[in-house]
C-alpha positions in Angstrom: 8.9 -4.5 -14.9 7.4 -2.5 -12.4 3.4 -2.0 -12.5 0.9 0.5 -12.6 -0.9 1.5 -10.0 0.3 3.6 -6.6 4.1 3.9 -7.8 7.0 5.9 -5.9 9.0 8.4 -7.8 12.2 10.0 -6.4 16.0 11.4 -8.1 19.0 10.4 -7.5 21.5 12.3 -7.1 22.4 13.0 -10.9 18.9 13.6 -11.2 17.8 11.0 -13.0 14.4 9.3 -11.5 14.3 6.3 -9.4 10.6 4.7 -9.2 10.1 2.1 -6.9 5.8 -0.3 -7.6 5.1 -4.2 -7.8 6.2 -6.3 -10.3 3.4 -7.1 -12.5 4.8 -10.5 -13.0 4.3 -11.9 -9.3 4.0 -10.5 -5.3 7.6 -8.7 -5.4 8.7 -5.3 -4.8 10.5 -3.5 -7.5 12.9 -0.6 -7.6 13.6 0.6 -11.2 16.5 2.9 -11.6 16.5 5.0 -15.0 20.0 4.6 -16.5 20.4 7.8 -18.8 18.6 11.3 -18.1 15.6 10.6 -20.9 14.8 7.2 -18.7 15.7 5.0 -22.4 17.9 2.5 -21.0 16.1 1.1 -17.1 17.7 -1.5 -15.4 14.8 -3.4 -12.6 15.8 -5.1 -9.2 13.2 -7.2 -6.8 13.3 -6.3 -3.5 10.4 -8.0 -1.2 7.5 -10.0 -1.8 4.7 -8.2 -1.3 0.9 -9.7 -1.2 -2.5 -8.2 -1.0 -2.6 -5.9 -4.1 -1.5 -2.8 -4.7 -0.7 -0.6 -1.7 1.3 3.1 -1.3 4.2 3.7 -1.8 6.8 6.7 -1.0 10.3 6.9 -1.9 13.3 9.3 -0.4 17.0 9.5 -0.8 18.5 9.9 2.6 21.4 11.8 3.3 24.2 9.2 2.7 22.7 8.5 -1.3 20.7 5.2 -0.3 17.1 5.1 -0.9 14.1 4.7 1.6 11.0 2.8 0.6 7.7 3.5 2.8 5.1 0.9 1.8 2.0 -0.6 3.2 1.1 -4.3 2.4 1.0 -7.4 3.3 5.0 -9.6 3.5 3.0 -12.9 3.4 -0.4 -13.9 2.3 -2.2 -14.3 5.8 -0.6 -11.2 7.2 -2.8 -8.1 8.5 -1.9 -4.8 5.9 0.2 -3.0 7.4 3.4 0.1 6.6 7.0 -1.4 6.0 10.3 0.3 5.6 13.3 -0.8 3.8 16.7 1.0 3.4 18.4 -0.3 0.7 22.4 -0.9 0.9 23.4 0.7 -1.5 22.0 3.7 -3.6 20.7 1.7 -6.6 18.9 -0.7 -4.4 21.8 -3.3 -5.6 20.2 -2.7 -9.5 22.7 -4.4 -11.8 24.4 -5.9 -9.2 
């Protein structure tokens, strides 16, 4: 389940909202995607690990339907902070998959 904290919110191209935040349950990066348009039914996906609490976040869909995570954080614990990008491969960030 993605956490509280400095979130990322975007829509997909139905509309329907795509939020990408840390897993409260360890260092990972989480994309939830929102599977019906009142968000009832979410399906979650890890994508990195992520260390050093909780940093921003932004989230786009680019022009081919495949969504862009901006982040800033740590990939392992004795990294320096710093911003990360990630393209996911497909445009659900491979939720379900």
């Amino acid at each position: 389940m993605v956490a509280p904290g400095a979130p990322a919110l975007t829509l997909d191209r139905r509309g329907r909202p795509l939020l990408a935040g840390y897993d409260r349950n360890g260092p990972l990066l989480a994309f939830l995607a929102c599977e019906d348009d009142d968000c009832a039914r979410r399906t979650t996906a890890p994508l990195v690990s992520a260390y050093g609490g909780c940093g921003f976040f932004d989230l786009a869909i680019g022009p081919d339907g495949r969504p862009r995570l901006l982040w800033y954080g740590r990939l392992r614990p004795g990294d320096d902070d710093a911003y990360h990008f990630l393209t996911c491969a497909d445009a659900r960030c491979s939720v379900g998959a």
